[in-house]
C-alpha positions in Angstrom: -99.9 42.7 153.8 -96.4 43.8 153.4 -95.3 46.7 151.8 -93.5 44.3 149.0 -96.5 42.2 148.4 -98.4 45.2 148.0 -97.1 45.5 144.5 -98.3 42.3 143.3 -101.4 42.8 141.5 -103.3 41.0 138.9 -105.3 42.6 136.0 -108.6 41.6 137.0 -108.1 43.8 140.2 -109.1 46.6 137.6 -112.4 45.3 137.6 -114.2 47.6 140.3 -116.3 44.4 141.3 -113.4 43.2 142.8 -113.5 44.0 146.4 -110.5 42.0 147.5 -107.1 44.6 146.8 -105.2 46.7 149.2 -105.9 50.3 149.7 -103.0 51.2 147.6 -103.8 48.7 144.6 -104.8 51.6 142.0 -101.4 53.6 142.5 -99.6 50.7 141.2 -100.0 51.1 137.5 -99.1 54.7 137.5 -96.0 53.7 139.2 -95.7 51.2 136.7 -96.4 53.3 133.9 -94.0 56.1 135.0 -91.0 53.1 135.5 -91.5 51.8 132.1 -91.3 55.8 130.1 -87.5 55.1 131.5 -86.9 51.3 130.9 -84.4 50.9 128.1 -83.5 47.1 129.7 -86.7 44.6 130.1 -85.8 41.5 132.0 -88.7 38.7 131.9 -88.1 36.0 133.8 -91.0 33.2 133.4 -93.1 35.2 132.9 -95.5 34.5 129.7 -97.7 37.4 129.0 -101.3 35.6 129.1 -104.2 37.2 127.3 -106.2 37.9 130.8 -103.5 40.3 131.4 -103.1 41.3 127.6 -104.7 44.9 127.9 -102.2 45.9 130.9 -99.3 44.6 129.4 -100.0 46.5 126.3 -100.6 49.9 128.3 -97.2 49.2 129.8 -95.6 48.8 126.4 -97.1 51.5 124.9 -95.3 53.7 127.8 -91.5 52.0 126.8 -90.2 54.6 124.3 -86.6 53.8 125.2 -86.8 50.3 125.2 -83.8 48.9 123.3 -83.0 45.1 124.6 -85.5 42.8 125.9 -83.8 39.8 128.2 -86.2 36.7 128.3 -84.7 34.0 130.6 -87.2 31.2 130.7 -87.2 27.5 129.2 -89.3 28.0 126.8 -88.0 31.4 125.8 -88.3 31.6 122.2 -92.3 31.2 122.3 -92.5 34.2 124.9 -90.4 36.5 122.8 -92.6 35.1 119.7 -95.8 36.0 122.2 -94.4 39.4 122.4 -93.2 40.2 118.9 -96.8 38.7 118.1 -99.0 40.7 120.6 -97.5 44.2 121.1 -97.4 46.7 118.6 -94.0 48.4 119.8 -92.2 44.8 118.6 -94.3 44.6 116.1 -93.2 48.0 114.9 -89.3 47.5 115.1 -89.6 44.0 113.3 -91.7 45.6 110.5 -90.2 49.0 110.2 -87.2 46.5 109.7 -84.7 49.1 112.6 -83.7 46.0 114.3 -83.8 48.6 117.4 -84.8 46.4 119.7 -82.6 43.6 121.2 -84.0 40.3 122.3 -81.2 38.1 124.4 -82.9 34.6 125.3 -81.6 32.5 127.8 -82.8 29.6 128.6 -80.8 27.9 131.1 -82.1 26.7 134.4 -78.5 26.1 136.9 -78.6 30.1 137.5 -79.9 33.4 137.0 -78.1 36.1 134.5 -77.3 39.3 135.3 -77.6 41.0 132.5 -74.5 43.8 132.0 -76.2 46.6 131.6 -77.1 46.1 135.7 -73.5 47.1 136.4 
């Protein structure tokens, strides 16, 4: 396995019944976790946060203090930032508490990808 692919994981790998993850598979969500206590820019690109992998992506959330713009650059982008608003307490939070803090930018075009500015 490469050292790129080694990052892939998917959230039944938790499950200690599954045998089949590289040596390195548990140090991944700390490294996650420690990435996302910094993230103030979330790009998602087609990616659609399914319930099998609900209780991860809610750890990871949880961990985004900072976050203060979401890019979503699928097709069907408005029902993933509805997914999101919907399923995570930290959207759910800025929605209700009515801040407005955080920033969803959907694109939904397919010709290319966007960079968003803040890359720069």
């Amino acid at each position: 396995m490469t050292r790129t692919a080694s990052y892939f994981n998917f959230a039944w790998e938790r499950d200690e019944n599954f045998s089949d993850k590289h040596a390195g598979h548990a140090n991944n969500l700390r490294q996650a976790i420690h990435i996302a206590q910094n993230t103030q820019v979330l790009v998602v690109i087609g990616y659609s946060f399914p319930v099998f992998n609900r209780a991860v992506d809610r750890q990871l959330f949880a961990e985004m203090p900072h976050l203060s713009k979401v890019y979503i650059m699928d097709l069907n982008a408005e029902r993933i930032r509805s997914t999101m608003v919907n399923a995570f307490e930290l959207f759910q939070q800025s929605t209700e508490a009515g801040r407005g803090d955080i920033v969803f930018q959907l694109e939904t075009g397919k010709d290319q990808f966007i960079i968003p500015y803040e890359i720069d």
